[in-house]
ZAMARGU-4260 file (C-alpha; in steps of 0.2 Angstrom, whole numbers, plus 5000, padded with zeros to 4 digits):
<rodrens>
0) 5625/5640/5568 | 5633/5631/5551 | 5631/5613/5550 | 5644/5600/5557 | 5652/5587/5547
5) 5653/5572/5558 | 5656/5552/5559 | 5651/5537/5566 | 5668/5530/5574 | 5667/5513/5586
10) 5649/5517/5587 | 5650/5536/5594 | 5646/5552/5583 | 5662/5561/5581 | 5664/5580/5574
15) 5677/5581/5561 | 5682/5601/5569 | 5682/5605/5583 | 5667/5614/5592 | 5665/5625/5608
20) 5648/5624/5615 | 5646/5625/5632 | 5644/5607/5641 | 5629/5597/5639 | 5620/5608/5625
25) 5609/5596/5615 | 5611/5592/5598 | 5601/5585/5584 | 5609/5574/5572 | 5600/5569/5555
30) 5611/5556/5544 | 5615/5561/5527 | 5609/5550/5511 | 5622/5540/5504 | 5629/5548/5490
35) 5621/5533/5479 | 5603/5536/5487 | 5602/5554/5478 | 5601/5561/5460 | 5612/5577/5456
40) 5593/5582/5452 | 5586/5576/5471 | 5602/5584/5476 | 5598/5602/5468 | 5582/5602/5473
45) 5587/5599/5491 | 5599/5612/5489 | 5588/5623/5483 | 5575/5621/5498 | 5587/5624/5511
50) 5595/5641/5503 | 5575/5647/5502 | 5574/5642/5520 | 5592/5650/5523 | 5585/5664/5515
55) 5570/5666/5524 | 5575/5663/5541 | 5587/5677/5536 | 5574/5689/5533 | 5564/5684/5548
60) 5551/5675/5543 | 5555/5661/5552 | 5564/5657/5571 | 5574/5645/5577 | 5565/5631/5585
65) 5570/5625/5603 | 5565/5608/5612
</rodrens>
């Protein structure tokens, strides 16, 4: 599943898209640095971690973790 571009409106997450999930599926929400928080270098490096773990979940190597 592609991540979701959400927002914090009158205290509640809110998706920008909408989504279709089946009721009640649990989510897992990390909060994104403020833009100001990271270099353009912190930025690729991140970047460039989560293609390799893109990458090798593709391939396999990995699975997806369920609570």
């Amino acid at each position: 599943m592609a991540p979701m571009k959400a927002h914090v409106i009158d205290g509640k997450i809110v998706v920008d898209e909408p989504v279709e999930m089946p009721e009640g599926t649990e989510l897992y929400v990390v909060q994104v640095p403020l833009e100001d928080e990271m270099t353009d270098e912190d930025r690729a490096e991140l970047n460039a971690m989560l293609e390799e773990s893109f990458q090798e979940l593709a391939e396999g190597k990995w699975e997806w973790f369920h609570c």
